[in-house]
C-alpha positions as CSV (number, residue, x, y, z in Angstrom):
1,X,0.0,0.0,0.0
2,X,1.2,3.5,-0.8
3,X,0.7,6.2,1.4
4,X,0.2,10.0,0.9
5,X,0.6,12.8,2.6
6,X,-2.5,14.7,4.2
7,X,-2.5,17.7,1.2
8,X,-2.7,15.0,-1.1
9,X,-6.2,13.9,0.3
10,X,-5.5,10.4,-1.4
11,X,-6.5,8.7,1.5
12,X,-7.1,9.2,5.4
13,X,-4.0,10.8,6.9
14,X,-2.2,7.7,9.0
15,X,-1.8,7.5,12.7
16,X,1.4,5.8,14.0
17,X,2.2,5.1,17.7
18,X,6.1,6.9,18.1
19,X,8.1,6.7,21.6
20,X,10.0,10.2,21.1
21,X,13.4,11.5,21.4
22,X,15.6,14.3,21.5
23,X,14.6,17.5,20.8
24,X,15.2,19.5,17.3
25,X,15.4,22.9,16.3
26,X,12.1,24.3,14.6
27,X,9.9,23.2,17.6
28,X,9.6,19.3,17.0
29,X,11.0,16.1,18.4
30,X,13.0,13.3,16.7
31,X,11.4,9.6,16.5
32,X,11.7,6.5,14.3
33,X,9.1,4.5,12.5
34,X,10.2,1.3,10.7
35,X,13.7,3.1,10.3
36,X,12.2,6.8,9.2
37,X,13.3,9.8,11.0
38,X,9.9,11.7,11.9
39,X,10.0,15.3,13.2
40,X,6.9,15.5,15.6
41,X,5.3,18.4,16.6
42,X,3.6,18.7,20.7
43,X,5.2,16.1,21.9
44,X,7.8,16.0,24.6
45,X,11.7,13.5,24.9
46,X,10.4,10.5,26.2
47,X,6.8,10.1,25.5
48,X,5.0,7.6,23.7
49,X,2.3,8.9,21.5
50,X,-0.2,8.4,18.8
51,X,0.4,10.9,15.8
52,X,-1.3,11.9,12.3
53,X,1.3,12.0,9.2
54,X,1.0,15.5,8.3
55,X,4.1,14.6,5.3
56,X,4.9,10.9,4.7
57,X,5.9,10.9,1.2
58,X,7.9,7.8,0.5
59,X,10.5,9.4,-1.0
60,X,11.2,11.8,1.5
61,X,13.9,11.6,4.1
62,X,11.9,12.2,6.7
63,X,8.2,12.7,7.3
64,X,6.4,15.1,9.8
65,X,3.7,14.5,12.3
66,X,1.3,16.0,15.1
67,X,0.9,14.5,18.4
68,X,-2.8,13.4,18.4
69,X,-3.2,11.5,21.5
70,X,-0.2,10.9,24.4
71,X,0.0,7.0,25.7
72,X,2.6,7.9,28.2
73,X,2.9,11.1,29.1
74,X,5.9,13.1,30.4
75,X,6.3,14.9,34.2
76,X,6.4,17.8,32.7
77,X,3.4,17.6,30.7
78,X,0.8,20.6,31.7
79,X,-2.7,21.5,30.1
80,X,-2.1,24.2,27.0
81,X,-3.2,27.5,28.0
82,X,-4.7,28.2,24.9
83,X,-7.1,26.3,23.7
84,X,-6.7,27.4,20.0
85,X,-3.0,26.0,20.2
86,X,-4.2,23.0,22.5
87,X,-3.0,19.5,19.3
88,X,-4.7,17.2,21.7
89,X,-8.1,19.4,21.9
90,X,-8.0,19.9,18.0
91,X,-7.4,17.1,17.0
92,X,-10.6,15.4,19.2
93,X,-12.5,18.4,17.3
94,X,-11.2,17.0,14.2
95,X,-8.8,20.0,13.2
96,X,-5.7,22.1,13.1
97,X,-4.1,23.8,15.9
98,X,-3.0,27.0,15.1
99,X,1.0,27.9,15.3
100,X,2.5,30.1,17.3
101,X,2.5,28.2,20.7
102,X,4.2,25.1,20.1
103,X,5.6,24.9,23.6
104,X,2.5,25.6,25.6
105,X,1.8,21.6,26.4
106,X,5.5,21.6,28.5
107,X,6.0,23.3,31.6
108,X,8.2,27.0,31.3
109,X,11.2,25.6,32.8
110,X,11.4,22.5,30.9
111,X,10.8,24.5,28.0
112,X,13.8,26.3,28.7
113,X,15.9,23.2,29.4
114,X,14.6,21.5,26.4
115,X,15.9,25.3,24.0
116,X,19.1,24.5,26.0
117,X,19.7,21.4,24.5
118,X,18.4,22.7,20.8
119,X,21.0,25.8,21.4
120,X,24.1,23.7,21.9
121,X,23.6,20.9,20.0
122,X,23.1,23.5,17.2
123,X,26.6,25.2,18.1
124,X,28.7,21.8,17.9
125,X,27.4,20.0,14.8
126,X,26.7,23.4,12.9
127,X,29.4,25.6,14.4
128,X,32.0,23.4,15.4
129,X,31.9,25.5,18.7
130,X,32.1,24.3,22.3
131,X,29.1,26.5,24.2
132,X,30.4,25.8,27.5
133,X,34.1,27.9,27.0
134,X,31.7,31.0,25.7
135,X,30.4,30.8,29.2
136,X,26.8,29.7,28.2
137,X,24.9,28.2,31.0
138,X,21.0,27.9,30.1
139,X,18.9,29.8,28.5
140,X,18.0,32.8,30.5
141,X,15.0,34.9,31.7
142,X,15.0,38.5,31.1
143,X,13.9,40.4,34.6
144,X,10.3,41.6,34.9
145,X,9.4,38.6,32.5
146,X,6.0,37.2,33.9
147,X,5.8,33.7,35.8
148,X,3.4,32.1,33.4
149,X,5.7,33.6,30.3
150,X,2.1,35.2,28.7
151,X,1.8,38.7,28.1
152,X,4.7,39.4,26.4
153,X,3.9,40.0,22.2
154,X,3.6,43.6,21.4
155,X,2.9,42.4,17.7
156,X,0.2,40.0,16.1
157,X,-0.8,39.1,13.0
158,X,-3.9,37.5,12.0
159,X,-5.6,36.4,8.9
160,X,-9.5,36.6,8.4
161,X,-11.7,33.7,6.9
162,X,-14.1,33.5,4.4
163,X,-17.2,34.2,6.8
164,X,-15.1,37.3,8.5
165,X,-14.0,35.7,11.1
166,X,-10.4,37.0,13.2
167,X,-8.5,33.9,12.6
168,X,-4.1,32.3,12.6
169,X,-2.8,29.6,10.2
170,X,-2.2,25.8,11.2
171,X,1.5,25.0,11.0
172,X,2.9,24.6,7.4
173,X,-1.0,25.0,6.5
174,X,-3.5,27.6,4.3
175,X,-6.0,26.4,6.8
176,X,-7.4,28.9,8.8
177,X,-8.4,28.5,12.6
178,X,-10.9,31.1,14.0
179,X,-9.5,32.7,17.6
180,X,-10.5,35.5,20.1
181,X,-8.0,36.2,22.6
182,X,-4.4,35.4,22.3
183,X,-3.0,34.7,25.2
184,X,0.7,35.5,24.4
185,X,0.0,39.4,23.4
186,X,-0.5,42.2,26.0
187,X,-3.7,43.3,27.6
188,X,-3.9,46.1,24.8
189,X,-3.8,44.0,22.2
190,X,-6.5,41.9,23.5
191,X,-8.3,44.7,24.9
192,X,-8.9,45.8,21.4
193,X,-11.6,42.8,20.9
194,X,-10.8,42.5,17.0
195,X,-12.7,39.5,16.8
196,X,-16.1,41.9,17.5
197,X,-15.3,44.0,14.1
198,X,-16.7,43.3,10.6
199,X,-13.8,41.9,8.7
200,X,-15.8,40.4,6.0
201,X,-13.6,40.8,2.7
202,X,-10.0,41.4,5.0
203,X,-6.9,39.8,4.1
204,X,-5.3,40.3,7.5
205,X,-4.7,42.2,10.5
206,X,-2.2,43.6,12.9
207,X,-1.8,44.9,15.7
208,X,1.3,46.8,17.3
209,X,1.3,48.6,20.8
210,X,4.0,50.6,22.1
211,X,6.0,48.9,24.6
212,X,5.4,50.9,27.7
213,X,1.9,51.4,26.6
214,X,-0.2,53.8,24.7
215,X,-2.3,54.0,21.5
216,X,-1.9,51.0,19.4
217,X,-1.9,50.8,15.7
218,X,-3.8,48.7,13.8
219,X,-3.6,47.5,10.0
220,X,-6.3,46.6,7.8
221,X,-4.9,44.6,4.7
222,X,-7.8,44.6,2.3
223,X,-7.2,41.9,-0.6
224,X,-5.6,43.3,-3.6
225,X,-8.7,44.2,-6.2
226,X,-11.4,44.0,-3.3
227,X,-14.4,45.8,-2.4
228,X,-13.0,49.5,-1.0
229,X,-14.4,50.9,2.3
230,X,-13.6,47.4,4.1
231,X,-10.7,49.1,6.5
232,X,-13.1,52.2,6.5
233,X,-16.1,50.4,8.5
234,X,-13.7,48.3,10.8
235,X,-11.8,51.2,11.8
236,X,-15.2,53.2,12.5
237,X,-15.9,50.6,14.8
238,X,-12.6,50.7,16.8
239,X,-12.4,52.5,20.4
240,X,-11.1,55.9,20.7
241,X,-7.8,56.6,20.8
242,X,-6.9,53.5,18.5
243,X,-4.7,55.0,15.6
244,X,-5.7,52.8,12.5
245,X,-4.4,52.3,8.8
246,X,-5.3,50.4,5.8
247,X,-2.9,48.8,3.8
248,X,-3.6,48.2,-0.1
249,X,-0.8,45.4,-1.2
250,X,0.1,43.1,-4.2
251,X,1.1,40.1,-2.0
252,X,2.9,39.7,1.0
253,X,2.1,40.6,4.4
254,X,1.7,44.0,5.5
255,X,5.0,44.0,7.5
256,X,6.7,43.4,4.4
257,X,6.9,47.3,3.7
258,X,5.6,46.2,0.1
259,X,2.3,48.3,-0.9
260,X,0.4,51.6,0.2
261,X,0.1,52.9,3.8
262,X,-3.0,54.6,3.9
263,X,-4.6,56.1,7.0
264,X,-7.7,56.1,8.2
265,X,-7.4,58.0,11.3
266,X,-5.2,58.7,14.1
267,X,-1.1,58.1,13.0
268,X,0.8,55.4,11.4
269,X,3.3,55.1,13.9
270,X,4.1,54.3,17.1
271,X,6.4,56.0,19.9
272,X,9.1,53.8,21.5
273,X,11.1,53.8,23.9
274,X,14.6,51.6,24.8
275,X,17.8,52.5,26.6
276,X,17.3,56.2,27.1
277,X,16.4,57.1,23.7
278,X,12.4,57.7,21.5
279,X,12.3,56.0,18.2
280,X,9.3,56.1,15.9
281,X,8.2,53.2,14.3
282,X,5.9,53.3,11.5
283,X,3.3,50.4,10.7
284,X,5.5,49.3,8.1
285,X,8.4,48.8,10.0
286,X,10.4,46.5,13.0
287,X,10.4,46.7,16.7
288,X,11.1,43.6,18.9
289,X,7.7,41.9,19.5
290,X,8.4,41.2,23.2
291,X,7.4,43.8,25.3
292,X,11.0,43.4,27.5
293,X,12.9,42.8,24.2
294,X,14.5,46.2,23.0
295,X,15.7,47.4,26.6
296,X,17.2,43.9,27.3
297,X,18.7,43.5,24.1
298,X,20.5,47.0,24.0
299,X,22.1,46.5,27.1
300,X,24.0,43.2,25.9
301,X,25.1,44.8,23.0
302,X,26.6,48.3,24.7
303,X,27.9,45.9,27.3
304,X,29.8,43.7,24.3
305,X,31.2,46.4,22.1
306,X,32.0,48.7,25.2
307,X,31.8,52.1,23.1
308,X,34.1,54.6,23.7
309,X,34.3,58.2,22.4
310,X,35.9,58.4,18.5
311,X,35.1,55.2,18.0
312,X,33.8,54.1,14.6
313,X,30.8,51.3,14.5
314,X,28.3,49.8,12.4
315,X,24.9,48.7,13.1
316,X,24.0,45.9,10.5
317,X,20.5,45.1,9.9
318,X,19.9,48.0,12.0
319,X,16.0,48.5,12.0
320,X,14.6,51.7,13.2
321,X,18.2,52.6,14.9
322,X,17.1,50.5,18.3
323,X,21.4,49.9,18.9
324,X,22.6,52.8,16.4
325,X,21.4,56.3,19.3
326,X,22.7,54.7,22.4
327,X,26.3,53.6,20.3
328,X,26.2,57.1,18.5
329,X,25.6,58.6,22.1
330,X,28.9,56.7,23.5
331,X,30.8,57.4,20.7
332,X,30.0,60.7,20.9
333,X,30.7,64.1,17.8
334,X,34.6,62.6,17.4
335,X,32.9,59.2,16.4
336,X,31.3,57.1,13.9
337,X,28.2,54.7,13.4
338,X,27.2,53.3,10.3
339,X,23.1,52.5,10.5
340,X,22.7,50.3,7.3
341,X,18.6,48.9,7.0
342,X,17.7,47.2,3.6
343,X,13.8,47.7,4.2
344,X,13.3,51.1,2.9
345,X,10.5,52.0,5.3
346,X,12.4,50.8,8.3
347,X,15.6,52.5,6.8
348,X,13.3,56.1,7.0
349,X,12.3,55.1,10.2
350,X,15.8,55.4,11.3
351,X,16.5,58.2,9.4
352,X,13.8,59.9,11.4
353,X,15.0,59.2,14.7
354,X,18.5,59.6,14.0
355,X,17.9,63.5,12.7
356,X,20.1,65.5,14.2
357,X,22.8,63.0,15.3
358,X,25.7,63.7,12.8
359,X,28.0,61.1,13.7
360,X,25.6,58.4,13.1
361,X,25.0,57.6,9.1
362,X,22.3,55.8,8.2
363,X,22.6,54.0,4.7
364,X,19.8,51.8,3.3
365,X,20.5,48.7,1.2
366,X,21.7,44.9,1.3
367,X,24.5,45.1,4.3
368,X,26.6,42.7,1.9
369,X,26.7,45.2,-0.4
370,X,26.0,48.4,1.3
371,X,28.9,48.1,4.1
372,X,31.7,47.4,1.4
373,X,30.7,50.4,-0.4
374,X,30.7,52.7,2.2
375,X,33.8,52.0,3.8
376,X,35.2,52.1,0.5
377,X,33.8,55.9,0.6
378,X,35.1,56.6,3.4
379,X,38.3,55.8,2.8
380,X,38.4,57.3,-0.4
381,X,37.6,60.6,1.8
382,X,40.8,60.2,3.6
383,X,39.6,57.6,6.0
384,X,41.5,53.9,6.6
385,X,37.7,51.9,6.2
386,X,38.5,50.5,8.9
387,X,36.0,49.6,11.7
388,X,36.7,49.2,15.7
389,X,33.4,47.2,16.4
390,X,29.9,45.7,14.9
391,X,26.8,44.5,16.0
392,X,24.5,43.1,13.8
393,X,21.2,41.8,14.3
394,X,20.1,39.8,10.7
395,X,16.6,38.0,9.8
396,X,16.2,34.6,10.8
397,X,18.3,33.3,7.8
398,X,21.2,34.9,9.2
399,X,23.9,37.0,7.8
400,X,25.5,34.9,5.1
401,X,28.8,34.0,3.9
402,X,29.4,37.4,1.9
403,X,28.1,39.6,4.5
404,X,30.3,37.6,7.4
405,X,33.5,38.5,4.6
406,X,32.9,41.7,4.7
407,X,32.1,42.5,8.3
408,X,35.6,40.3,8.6
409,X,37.5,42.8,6.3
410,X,36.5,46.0,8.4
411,X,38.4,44.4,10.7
412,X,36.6,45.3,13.8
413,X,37.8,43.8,17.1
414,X,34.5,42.7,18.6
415,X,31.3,41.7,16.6
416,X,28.1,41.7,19.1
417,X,25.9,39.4,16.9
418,X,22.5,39.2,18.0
419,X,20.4,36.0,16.6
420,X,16.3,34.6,16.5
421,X,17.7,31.8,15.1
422,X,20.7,28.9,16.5
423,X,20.6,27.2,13.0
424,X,22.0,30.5,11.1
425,X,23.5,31.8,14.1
426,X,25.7,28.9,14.5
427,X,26.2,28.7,10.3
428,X,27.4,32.2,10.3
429,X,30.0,31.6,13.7
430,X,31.2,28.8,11.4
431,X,32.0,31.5,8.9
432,X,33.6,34.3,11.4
433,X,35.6,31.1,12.4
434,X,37.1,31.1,9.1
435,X,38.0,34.6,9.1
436,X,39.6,34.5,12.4
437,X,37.0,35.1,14.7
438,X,36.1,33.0,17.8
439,X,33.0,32.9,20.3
440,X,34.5,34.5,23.7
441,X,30.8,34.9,25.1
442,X,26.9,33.9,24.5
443,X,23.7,34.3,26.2
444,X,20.6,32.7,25.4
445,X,17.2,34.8,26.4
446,X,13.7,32.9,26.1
447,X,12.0,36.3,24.5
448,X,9.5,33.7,23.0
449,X,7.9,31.7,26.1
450,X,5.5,29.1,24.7
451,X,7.0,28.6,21.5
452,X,10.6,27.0,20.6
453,X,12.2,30.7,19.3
454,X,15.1,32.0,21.6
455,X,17.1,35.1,21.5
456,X,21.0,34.3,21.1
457,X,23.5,37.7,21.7
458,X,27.5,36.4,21.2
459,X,30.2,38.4,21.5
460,X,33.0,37.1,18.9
461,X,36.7,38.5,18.9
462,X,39.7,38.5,16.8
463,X,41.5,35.3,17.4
């Protein structure tokens, strides 16, 4: 007999009893079926459980699956918090749980122990780097992080169904699952009750609020050749002091900076604030999503380049300039840091908030590209192109073997690189390696309770 996958709808998707292993990066655990590797999603090291093939192609080299029933459960198996999320409460309802909370069946500490494990086994086989002499210890909690690790996304994004309905995508899935509250977003977001408006004819929505509080902002994407007005009547129905936007797009999500922000009322942006410094953040740009994120992060990274006046820096993938004021601030009129953003409505956003502060230039293009040619100017303008330190702070893929060559040729003598990823983050050490670089110091922050993402900051030196 031949089986197919679930998308294929050839036949009904196959349950298979697995006894699971260790954990693996991406938020599933390894097991074995008749010699197969299977990554399996809600399940926890040790278990034996029943799961549904979600991809069990037979020439594939390994198949996936969801947990749909535990036989033997683990000690540090708790009751999901979110009933949307909950892959043993969906699948007795016959569907999907949504992503976005992968982590929620497995008690907070274990769930840091377990993004231990994932963090260092993903230093040693992908970056030929011992995590122990770079002083890491566990995966750490940032302070005023709540006990139950909800509460903490300033951002959300969520689709809308056919009938209107607020709703979030299944894992790896077009299928849409309706929800009302999330319970990883802050009071604001929730307090905003989207689920009550008429979304009939949406593409999606998000939702940002400032960290410290205030107004949030909302986006209406309305599908590309829809009925106009949509944003208009869901915006009407917001509460006061709710600044709201529509964005008209050709594909993509609205975070993409692709496509036309249009207001509807209030502003497009929000206010911030992190280490002693207001940025402005429009709709179509980047913040940190957890609400402790930017302050906690900024500190690491002044604390690993150790500014000092004269200096000359570069912030790499620099956002709305979150690192760039406080490093143009230590580095003070005599110095030098380079702000280089390749979204161009991020990039503006730094521009914006960086007004006024000369010794901080703010370039917007591909950093692999970007930073060669404007140390290249600079020298040409009597400078050596030469840089004394860099943080960087790349998309999930990472930074890349060109951009790592050229950060390497700057020759700066201590990179802060900060990571949402091990996988890339431990590909790209791999690469400073090569140019001479070593790991003198990591942390690990758990900036994503619930789900199996983790903040990495390193601290890598001239060898």
């Amino acid at each position: 007999m031949t089986h197919s996958t679930i998308d294929q709808r050839a036949a009904e998707p196959r349950i298979v009893e697995l006894r699971i292993g260790a954990p693996a990066h991406g938020g599933h655990c390894v097991a074995r079926h008749e010699g197969r590797v299977v990554f399996v999603r809600h399940a926890l090291p040790g278990e034996l459980v029943r799961a549904r093939l979600t991809e069990s192609a037979e020439e594939a080299r390994f198949w996936r699956a969801d947990t749909v029933e535990v036989l033997e459960a683990s000690e540090h198996r708790v009751p999901h918090f979110w009933a949307a999320a909950d892959a043993l409460a969906a699948a007795a309802a016959g569907r999907a749980p949504v992503g976005g909370a992968e982590f929620g069946h497995a008690e907070l500490g274990h769930q840091r122990e377990l993004k231990g494990r994932i963090f260092r086994e993903q230093l040693v086989r992908l970056g030929r780097t011992d995590p122990d002499g770079a002083g890491f210890a566990g995966v750490e909690v940032p302070a005023g992080e709540r006990a139950d690790g909800l509460g903490w996304r300033t951002r959300a994004a969520f689709s809308v169904d056919e009938a209107g309905r607020l709703a979030m995508n299944a894992f790896r899935s077009n299928e849409l699952v309706p929800v009302r509250e999330m319970p990883l977003a802050v009071d604001a977001v929730n307090a905003l009750r989207l689920w009550e408006l008429p979304l009939r004819g949406l593409a999606r929505v998000e939702v940002a609020v400032p960290s410290d509080g205030g107004a949030p902002l909302v986006l209406f994407v309305e599908h590309d050749g829809g009925a106009p007005g949509l944003a208009d009547r869901a915006a009407k129905r917001l509460a006061e002091g709710v600044s709201a936007a529509a964005i008209t797009q050709k594909g993509g999500s609205a975070s993409d900076g692709r496509g036309t922000l249009r207001r509807l009322r209030g502003r497009t942006w929000l206010g911030e604030r992190a280490a002693g410094h207001s940025y402005r953040v429009t709709g179509e740009g980047f913040w940190q999503i957890h609400r402790l994120a930017a302050d906690t992060l900024a500190a690491a990274v002044l604390q690993d380049l150790d500014p000092r006046p004269g200096q000359r820096l570069a912030d790499l993938y620099a956002g709305a300039g979150l690192f760039t004021a406080p490093l143009a601030e230590a580095v003070g009129a005599a110095g030098l840091v380079l702000s280089i953003e390749g979204a161009p409505g991020t990039s503006r956003d730094a521009r914006r908030n960086l007004h006024g502060v000369p010794q901080a230039q703010v370039v917007q293009g591909r950093v692999e590209k970007t930073l060669a040619r404007a140390l290249q100017e600079r020298a040409e303008a009597g400078g050596d192109g030469k840089l004394d330190g860099v943080v960087l702070d790349p998309p999930r893929t990472g930074a890349g073997k060109m951009a790592v060559r050229q950060i390497a040729q700057a020759g700066p003598a201590r990179i802060s690189y900060v990571s949402c990823d091990p996988a890339s983050f431990a590909r790209d050490l791999a690469d400073f390696a090569r140019e001479g670089y070593r790991l003198e110091k990591v942390r690990v922050l758990d900036l994503y309770p619930h789900t199996h993402h983790m903040e990495t900051v390193g601290l890598l030196v001239r060898a």
